[in-house]
Short mmCIF file of the C-alpha atoms (twelve columns), coordinates in Angstrom:
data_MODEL
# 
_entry.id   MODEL 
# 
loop_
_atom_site.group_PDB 
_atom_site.id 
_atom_site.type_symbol 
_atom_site.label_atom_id 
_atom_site.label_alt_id 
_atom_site.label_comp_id 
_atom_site.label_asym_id 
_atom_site.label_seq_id 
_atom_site.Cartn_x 
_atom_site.Cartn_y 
_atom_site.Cartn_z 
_atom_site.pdbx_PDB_model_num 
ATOM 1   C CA . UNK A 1   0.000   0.000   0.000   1 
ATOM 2   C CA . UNK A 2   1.738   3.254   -1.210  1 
ATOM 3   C CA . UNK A 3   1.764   6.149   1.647   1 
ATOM 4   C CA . UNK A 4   0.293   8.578   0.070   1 
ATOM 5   C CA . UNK A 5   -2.986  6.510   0.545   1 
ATOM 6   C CA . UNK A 6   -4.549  7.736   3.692   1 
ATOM 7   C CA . UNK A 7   -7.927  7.463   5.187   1 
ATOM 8   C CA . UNK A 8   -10.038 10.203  5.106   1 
ATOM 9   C CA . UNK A 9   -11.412 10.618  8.882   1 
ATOM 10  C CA . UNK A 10  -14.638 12.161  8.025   1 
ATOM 11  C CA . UNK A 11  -15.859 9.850   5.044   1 
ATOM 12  C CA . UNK A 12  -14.188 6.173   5.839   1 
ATOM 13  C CA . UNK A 13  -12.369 5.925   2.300   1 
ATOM 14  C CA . UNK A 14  -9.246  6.674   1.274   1 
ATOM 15  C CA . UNK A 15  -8.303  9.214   -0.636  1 
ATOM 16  C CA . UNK A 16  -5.144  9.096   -2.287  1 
ATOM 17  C CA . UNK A 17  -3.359  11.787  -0.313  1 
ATOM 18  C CA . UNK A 18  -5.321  13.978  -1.908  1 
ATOM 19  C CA . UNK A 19  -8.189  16.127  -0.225  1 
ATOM 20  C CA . UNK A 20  -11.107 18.453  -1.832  1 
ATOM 21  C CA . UNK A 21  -11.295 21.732  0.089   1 
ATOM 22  C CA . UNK A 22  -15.056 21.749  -0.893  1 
ATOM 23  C CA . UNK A 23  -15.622 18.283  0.778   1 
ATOM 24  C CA . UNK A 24  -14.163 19.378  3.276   1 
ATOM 25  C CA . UNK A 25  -15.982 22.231  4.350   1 
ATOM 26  C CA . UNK A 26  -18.823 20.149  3.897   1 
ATOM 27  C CA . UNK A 27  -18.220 17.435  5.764   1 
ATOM 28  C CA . UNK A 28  -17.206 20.075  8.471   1 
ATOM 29  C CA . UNK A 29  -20.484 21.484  8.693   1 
ATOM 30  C CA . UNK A 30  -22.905 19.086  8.473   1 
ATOM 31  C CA . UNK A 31  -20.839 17.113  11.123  1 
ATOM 32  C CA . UNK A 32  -20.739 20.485  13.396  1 
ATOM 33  C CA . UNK A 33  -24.580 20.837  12.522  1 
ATOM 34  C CA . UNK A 34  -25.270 16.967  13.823  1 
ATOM 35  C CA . UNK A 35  -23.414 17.711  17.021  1 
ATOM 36  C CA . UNK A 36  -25.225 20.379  17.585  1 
ATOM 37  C CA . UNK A 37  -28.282 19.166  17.380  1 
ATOM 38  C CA . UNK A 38  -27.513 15.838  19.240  1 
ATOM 39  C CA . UNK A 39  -26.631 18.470  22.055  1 
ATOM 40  C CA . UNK A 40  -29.956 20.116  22.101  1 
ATOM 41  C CA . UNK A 41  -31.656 16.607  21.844  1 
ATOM 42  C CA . UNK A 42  -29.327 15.481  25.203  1 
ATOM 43  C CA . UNK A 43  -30.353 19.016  26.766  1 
ATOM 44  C CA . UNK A 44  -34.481 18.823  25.778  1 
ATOM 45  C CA . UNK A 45  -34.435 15.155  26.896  1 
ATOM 46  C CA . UNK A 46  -32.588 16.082  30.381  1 
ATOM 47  C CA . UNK A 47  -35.251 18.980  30.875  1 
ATOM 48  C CA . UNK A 48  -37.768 16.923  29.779  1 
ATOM 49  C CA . UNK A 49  -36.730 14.060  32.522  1 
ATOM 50  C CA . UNK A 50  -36.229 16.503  35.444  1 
ATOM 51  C CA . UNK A 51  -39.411 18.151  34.662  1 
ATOM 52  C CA . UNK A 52  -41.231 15.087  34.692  1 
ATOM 53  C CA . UNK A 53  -39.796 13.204  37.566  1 
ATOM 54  C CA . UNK A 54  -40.661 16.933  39.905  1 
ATOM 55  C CA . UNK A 55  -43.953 16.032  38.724  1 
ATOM 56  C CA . UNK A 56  -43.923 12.093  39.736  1 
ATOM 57  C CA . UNK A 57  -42.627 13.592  43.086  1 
ATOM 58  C CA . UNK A 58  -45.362 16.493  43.674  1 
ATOM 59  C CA . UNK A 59  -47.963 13.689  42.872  1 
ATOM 60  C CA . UNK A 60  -46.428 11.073  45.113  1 
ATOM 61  C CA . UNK A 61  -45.980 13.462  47.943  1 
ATOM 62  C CA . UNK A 62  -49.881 14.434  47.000  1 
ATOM 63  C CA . UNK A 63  -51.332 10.985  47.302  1 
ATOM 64  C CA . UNK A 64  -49.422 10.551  50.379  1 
ATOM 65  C CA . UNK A 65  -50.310 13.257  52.154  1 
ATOM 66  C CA . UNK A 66  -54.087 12.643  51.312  1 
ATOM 67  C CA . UNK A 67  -53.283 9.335   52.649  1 
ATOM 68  C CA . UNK A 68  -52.551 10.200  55.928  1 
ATOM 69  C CA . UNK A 69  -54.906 13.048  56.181  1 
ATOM 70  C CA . UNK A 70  -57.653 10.526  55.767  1 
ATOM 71  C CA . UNK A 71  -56.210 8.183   58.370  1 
ATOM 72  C CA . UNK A 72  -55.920 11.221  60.603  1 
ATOM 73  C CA . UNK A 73  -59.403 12.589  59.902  1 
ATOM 74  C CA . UNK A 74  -60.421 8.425   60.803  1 
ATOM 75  C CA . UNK A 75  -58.459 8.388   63.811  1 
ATOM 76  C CA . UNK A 76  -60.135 11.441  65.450  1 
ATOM 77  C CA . UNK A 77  -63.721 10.303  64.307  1 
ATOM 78  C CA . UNK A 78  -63.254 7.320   66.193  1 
ATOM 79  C CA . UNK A 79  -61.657 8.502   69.270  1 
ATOM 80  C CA . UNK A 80  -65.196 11.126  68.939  1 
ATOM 81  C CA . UNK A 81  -67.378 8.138   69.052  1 
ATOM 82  C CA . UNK A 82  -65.074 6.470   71.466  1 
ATOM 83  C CA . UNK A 83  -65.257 9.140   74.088  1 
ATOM 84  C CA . UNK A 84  -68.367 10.350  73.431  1 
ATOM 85  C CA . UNK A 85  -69.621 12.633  76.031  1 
ATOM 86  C CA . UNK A 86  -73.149 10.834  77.583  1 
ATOM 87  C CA . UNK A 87  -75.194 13.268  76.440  1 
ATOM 88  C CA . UNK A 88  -75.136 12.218  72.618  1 
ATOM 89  C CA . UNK A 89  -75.393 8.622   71.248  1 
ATOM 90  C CA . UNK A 90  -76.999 5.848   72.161  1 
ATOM 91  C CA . UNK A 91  -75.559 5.929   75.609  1 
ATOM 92  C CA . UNK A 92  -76.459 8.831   75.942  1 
ATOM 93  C CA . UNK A 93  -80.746 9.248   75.066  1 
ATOM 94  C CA . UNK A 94  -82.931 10.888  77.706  1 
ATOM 95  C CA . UNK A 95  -85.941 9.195   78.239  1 
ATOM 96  C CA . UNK A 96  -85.257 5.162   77.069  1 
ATOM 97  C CA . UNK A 97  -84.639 3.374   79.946  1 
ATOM 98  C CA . UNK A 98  -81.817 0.818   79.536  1 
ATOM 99  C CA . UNK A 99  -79.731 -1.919  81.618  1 
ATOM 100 C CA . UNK A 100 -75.865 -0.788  80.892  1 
ATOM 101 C CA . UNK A 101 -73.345 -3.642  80.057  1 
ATOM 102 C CA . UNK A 102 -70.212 -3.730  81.697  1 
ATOM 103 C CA . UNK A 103 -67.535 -7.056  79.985  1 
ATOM 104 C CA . UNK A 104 -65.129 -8.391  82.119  1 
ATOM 105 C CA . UNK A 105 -62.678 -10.823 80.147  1 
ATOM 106 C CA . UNK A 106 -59.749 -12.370 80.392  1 
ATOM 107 C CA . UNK A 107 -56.670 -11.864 82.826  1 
ATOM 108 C CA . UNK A 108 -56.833 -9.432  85.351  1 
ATOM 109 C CA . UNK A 109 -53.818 -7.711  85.700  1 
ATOM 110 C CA . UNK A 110 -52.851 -3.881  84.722  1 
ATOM 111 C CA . UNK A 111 -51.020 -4.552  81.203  1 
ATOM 112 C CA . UNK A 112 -54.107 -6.269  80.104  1 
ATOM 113 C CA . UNK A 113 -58.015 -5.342  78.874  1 
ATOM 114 C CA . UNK A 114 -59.207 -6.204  82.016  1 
ATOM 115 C CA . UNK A 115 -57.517 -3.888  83.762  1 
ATOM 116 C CA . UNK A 116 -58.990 -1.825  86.530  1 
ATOM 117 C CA . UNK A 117 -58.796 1.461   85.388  1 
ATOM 118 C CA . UNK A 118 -60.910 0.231   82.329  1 
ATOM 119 C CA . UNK A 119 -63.483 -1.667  84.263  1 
ATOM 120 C CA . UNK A 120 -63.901 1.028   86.318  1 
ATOM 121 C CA . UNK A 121 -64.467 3.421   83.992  1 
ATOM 122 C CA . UNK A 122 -67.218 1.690   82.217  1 
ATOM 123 C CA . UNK A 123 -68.963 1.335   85.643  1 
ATOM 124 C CA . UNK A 124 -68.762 4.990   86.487  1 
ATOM 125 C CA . UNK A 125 -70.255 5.805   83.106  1 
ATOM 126 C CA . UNK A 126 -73.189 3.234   83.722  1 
ATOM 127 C CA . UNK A 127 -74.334 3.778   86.863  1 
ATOM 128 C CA . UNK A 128 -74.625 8.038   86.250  1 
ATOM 129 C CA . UNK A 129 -76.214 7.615   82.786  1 
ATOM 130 C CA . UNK A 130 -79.631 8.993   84.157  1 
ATOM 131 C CA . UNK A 131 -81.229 6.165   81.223  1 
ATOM 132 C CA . UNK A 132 -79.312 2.919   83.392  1 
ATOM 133 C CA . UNK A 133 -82.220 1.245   85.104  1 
ATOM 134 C CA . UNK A 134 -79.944 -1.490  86.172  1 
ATOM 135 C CA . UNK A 135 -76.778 -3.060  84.928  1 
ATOM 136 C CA . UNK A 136 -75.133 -6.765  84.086  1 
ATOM 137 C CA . UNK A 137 -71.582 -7.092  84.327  1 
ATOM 138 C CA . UNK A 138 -71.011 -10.156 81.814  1 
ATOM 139 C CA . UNK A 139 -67.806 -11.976 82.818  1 
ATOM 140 C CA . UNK A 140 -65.750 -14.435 81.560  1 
ATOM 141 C CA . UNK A 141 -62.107 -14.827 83.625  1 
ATOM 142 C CA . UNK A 142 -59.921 -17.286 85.225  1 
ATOM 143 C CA . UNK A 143 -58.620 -14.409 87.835  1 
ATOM 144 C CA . UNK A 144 -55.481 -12.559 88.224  1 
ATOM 145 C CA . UNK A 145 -54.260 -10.047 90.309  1 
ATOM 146 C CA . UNK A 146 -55.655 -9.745  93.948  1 
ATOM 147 C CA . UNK A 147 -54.732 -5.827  93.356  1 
ATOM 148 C CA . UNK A 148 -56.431 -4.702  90.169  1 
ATOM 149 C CA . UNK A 149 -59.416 -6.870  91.249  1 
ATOM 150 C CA . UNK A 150 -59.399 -5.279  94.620  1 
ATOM 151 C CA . UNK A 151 -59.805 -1.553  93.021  1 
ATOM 152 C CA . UNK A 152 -62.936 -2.780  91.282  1 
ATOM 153 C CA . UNK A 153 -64.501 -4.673  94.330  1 
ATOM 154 C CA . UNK A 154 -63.676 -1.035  96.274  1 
ATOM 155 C CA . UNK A 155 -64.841 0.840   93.654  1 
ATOM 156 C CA . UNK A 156 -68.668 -1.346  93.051  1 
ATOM 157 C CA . UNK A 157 -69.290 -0.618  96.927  1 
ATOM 158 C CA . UNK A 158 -68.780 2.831   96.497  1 
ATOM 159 C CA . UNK A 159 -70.960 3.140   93.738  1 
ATOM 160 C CA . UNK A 160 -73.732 0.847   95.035  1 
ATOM 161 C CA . UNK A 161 -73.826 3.655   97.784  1 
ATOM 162 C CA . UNK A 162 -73.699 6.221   95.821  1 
ATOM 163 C CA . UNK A 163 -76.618 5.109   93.255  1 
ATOM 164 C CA . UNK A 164 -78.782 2.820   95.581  1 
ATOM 165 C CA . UNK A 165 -81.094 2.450   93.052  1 
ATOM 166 C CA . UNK A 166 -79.014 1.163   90.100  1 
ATOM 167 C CA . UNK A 167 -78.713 -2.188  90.904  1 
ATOM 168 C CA . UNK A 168 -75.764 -4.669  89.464  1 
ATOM 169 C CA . UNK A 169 -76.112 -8.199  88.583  1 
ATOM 170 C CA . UNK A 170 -72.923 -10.171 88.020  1 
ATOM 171 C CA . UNK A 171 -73.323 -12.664 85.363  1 
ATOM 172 C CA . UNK A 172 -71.148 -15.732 84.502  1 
ATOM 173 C CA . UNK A 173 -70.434 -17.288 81.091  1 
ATOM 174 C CA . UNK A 174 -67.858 -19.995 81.514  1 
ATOM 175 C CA . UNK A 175 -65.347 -18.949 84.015  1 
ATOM 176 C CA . UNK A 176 -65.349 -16.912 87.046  1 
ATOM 177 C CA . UNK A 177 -62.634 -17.958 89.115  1 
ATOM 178 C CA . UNK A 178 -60.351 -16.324 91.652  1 
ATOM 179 C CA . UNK A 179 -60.083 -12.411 91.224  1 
ATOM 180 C CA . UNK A 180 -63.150 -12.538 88.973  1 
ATOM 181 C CA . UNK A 181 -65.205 -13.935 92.020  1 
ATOM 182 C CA . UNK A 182 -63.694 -11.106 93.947  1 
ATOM 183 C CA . UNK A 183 -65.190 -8.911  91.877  1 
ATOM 184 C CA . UNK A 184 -68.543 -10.388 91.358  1 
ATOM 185 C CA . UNK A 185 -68.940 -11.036 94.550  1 
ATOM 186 C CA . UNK A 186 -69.393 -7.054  95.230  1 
ATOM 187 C CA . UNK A 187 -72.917 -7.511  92.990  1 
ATOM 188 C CA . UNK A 188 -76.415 -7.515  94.408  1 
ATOM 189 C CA . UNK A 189 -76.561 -11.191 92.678  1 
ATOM 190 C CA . UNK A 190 -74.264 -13.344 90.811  1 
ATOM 191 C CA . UNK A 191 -75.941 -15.485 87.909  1 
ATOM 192 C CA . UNK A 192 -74.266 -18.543 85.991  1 
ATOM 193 C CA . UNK A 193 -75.031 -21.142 83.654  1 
ATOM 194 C CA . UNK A 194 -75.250 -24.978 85.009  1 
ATOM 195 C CA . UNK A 195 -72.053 -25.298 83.575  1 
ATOM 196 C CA . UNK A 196 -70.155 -22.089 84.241  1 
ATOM 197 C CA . UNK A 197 -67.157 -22.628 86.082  1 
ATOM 198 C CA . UNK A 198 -67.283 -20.447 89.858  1 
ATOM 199 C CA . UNK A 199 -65.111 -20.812 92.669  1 
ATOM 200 C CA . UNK A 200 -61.289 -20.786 92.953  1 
ATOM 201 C CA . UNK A 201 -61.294 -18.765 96.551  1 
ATOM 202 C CA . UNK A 202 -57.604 -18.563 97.461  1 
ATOM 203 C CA . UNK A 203 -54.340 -17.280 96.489  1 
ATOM 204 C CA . UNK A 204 -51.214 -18.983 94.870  1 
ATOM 205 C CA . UNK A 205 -47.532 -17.918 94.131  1 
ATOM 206 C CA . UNK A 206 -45.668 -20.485 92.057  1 
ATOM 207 C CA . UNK A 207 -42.224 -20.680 90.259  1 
ATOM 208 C CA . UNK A 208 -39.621 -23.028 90.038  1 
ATOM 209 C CA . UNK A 209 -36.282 -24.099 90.921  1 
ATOM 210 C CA . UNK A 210 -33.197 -24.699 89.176  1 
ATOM 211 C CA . UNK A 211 -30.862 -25.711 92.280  1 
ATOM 212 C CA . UNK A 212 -30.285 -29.582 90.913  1 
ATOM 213 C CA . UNK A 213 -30.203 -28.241 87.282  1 
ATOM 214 C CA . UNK A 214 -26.986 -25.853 87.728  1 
ATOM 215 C CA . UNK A 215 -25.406 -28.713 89.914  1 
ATOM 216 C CA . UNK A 216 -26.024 -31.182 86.946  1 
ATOM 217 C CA . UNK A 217 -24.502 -28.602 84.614  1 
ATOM 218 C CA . UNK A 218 -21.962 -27.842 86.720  1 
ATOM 219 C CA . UNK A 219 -22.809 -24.198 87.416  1 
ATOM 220 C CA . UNK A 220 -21.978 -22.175 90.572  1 
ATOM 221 C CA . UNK A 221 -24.730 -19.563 91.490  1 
ATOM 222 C CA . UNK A 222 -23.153 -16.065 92.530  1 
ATOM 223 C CA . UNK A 223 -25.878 -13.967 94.289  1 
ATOM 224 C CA . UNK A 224 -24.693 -10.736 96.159  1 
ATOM 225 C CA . UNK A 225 -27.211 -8.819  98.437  1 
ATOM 226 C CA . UNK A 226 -27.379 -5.959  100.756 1 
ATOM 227 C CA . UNK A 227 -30.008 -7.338  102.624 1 
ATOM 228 C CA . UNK A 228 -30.395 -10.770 104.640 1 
ATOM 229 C CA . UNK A 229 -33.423 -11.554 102.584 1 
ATOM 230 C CA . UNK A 230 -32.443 -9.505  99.497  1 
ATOM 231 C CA . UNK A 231 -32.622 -12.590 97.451  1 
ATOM 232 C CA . UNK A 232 -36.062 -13.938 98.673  1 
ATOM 233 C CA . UNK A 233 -37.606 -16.639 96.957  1 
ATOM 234 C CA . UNK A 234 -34.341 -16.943 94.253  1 
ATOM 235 C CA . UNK A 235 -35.616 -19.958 91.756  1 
ATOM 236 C CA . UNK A 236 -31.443 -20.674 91.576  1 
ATOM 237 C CA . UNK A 237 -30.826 -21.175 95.463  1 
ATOM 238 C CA . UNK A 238 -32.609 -24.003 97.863  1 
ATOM 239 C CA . UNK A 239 -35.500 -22.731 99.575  1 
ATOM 240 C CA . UNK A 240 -35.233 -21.273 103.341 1 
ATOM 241 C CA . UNK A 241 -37.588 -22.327 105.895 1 
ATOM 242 C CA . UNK A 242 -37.517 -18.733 107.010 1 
ATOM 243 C CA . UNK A 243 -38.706 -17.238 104.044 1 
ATOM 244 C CA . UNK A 244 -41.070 -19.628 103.247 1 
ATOM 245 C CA . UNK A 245 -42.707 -19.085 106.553 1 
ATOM 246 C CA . UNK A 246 -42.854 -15.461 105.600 1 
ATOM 247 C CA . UNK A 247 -44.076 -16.148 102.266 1 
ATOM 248 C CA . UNK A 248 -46.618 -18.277 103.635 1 
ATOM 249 C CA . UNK A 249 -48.107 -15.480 106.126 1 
ATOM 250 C CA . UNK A 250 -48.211 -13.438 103.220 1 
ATOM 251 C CA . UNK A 251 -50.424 -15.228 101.210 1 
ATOM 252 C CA . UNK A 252 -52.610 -16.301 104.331 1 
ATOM 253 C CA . UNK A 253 -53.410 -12.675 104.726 1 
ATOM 254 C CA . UNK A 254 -54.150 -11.963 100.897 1 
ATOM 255 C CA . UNK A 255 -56.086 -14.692 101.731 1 
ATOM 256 C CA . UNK A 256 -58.108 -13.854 104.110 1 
ATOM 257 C CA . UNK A 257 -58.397 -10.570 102.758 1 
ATOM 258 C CA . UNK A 258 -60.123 -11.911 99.849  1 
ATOM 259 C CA . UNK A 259 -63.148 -14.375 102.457 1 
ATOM 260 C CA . UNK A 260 -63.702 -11.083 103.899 1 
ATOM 261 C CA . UNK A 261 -64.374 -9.242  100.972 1 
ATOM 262 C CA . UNK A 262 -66.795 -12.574 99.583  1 
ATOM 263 C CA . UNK A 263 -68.072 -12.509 103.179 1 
ATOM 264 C CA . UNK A 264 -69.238 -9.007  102.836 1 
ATOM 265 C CA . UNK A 265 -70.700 -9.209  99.321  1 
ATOM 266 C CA . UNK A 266 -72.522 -12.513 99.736  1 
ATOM 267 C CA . UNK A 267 -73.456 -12.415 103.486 1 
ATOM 268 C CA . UNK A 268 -75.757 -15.456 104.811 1 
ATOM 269 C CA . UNK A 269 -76.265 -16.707 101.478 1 
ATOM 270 C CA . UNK A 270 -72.931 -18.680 101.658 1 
ATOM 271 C CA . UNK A 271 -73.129 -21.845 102.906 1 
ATOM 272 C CA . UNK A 272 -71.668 -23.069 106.193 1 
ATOM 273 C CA . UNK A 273 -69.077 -25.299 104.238 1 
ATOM 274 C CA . UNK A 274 -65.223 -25.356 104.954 1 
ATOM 275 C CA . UNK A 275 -64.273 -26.331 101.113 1 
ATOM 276 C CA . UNK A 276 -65.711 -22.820 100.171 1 
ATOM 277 C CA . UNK A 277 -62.238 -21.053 100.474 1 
ATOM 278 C CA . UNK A 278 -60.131 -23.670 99.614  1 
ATOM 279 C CA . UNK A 279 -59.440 -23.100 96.116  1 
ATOM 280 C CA . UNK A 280 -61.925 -25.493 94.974  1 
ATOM 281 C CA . UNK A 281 -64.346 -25.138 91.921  1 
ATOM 282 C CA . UNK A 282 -67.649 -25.629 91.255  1 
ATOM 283 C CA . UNK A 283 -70.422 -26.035 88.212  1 
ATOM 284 C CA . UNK A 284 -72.951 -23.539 88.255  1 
ATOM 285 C CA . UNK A 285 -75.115 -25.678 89.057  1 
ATOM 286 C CA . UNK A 286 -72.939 -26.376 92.129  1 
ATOM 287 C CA . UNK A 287 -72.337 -22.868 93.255  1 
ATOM 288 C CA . UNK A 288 -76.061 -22.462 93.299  1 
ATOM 289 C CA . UNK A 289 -76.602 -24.528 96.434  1 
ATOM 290 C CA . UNK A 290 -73.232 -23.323 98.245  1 
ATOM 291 C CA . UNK A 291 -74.469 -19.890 97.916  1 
ATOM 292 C CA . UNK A 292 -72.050 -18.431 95.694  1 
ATOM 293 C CA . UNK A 293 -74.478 -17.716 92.581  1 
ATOM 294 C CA . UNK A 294 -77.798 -17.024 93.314  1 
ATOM 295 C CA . UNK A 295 -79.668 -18.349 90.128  1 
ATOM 296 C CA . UNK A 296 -79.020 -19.798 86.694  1 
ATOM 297 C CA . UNK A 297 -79.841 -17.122 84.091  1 
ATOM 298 C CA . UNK A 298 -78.191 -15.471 81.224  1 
ATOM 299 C CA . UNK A 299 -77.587 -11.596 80.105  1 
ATOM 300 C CA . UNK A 300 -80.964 -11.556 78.649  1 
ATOM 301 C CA . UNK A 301 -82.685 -12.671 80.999  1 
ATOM 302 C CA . UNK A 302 -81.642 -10.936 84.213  1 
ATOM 303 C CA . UNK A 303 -82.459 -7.522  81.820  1 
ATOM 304 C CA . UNK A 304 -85.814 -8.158  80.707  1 
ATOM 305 C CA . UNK A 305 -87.086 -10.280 83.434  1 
ATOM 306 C CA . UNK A 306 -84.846 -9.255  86.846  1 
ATOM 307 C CA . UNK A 307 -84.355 -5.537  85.586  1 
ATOM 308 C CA . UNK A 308 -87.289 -4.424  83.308  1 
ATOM 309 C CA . UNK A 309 -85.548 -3.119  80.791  1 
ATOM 310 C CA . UNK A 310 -84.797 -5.476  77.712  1 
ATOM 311 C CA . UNK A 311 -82.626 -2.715  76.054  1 
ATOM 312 C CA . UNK A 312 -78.818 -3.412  76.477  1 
ATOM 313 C CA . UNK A 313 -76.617 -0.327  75.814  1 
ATOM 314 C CA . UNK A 314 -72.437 -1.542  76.088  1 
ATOM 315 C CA . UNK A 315 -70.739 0.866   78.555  1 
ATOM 316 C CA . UNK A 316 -67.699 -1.623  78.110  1 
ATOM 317 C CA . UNK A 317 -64.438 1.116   77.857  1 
ATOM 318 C CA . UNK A 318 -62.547 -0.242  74.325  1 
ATOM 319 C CA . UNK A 319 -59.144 1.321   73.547  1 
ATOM 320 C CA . UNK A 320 -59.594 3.130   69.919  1 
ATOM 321 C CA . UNK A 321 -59.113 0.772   67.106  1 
ATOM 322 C CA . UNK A 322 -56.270 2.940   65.766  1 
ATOM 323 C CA . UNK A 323 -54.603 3.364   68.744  1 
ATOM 324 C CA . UNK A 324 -54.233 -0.471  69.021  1 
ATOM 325 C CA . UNK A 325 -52.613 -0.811  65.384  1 
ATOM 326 C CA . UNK A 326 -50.540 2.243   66.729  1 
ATOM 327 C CA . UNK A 327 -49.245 0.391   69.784  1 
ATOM 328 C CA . UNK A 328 -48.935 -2.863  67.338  1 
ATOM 329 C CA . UNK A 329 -46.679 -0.776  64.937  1 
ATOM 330 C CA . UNK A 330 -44.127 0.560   67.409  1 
ATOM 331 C CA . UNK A 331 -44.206 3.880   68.717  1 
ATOM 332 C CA . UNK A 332 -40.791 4.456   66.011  1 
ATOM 333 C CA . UNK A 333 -42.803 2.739   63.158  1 
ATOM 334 C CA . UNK A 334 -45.517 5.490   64.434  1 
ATOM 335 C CA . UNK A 335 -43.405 8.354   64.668  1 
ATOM 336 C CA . UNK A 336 -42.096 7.057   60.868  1 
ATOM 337 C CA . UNK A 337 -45.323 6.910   59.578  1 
ATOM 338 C CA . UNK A 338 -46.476 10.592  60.849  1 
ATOM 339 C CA . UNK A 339 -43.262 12.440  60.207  1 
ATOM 340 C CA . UNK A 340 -43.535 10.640  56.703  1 
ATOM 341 C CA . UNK A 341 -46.851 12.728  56.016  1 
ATOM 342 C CA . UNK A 342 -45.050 16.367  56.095  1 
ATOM 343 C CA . UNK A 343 -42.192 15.207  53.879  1 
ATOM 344 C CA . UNK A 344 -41.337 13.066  50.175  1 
ATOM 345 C CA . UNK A 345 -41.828 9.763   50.627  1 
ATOM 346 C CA . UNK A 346 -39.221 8.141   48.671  1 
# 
């Protein structure tokens, strides 16, 4: 190949070492012409992309602020009809006599629904409701703490006072044992069903012991107190008779706290039997002729024939359906979720 045979650049074919000013110049141009506009393409197209994904971004942070708005706006309509002041709704209409409905179920114990504070707030809102001709507290509960069911026992006497009028019928569905008997036995009358499970008068503490376990596995048990009895009760050391003497007068006098308080409630109706505050259980049907229900009826019943007034208005407190998805969230997953309502959502 001879080297004055070169390859024009511009048009891919050689050209003898010879070039054509006119070709030139045009080949100049039209390539300065398609840079130029393949720069003006790049630039509309950027423009173009920027404009449209500020758009994608004011409608996403649109729809997402609706979003929550709405959930918002729902959140205070239903803490409205949760807390509902008596004078509007159906709790609250002058003139329609009504028996009010006070649920107690499950666990008692302060981290739960059937905590005091809760059933004691639905009894204060039944018994001054000027409409409550009488009220059934429906429960269902194996017990829990001697505490929490105290505060409601307390709190029924004081408001039997109070409203002598109003009276309240405890009624069983399948369980009322330990601290739900405490409470029920503050009614004017307990009713069951024939198979309803009542009893369970008496007090327990349980646990258990590792001792032989860390001996098996070889495992020495370090315990520093200041304080003899600092380390009451540890599940990892033997048992003292000294403390289990103490713990024993302990639970003798939560004990006896709680015959006194069924003592008071029932009065002569109890019958002169020693097994009544042992622990023990009984059917319904059972409890019937120990004196610890005094008839087999349910809910229904006790308000349209005991109470006159067929009408059953729920004064049962309920935490706010959106507070509970709240509290199932996370208070951060909360905070997220709110904070994410002022700003993009990305």
């Amino acid at each position: 190949m001879s080297d004055d045979k070169r390859i024009d650049p511009w048009l891919g074919k050689a050209n003898n070492g010879q070039s054509s000013p006119e070709n030139a110049d045009m080949n100049n141009g039209d390539t300065t012409s398609q840079a130029s506009n393949s720069e003006v393409k790049w630039q509309r197209n950027m423009i173009e992309r920027l404009a449209f994904g500020a758009l994608q971004e004011q409608r996403r942070t649109r729809r997402w602020g609706i979003f929550f708005k709405a959930l918002f706006f729902l959140y205070l309509v239903a803490v409205f009809i949760s807390y509902m002041p008596s004078g509007l709704g159906e709790k609250g209409i002058a003139g329609k006599e009504h028996t009010a409905l006070v649920e107690i179920n499950g666990v008692i114990a302060d981290d739960s629904e059937a905590n005091a504070g809760d059933i004691i707030s639905g009894l204060q809102d039944a018994f001054d409701n000027n409409s409550t001709k009488g009220i059934v507290m429906r429960v269902n509960s194996p017990g829990g703490s001697p505490v929490q069911s105290g505060y409601v026992y307390d709190e029924i006497v004081r408001l039997r006072e109070k409203h002598p009028d109003i009276h309240l019928y405890a009624v069983v569905t399948d369980l009322c044992a330990s601290g739900c008997y405490y409470i029920a036995s503050a009614a004017d009358e307990i009713y069951a069903d024939k198979a309803s499970i009542v009893g369970s008068i008496g007090v327990l503490m349980n646990g258990f012991g590792f001792v032989d376990t860390m001996k098996k596995l070889g495992v020495e048990r370090r315990l520093f107190t200041a304080g003899e009895n600092k380390g009451f009760m540890d599940p990892f050391s033997p048992v003292k008779e000294n403390e289990k003497a103490h713990l024993d007068v302990l639970l003798e006098t939560i004990h006896q706290q709680f015959i006194n308080a069924v003592k008071s409630g029932r009065k002569d109706r109890l019958a002169d039997d020693p097994k009544l505050f042992s622990g023990l259980m009984w059917t319904g049907e059972q409890a019937v002729k120990l004196g610890l229900v005094d008839g087999l009826a349910n809910s229904s019943y006790v308000a349209k024939d005991i109470i006159g007034a067929e009408k059953i208005v729920d004064f049962t407190y309920r935490e706010p359906y959106f507070e509970k998805i709240i509290k199932r969230f996370g208070v951060s997953m909360a905070e997220g979720l709110f904070s994410a309502s002022a700003g993009t959502i990305r």
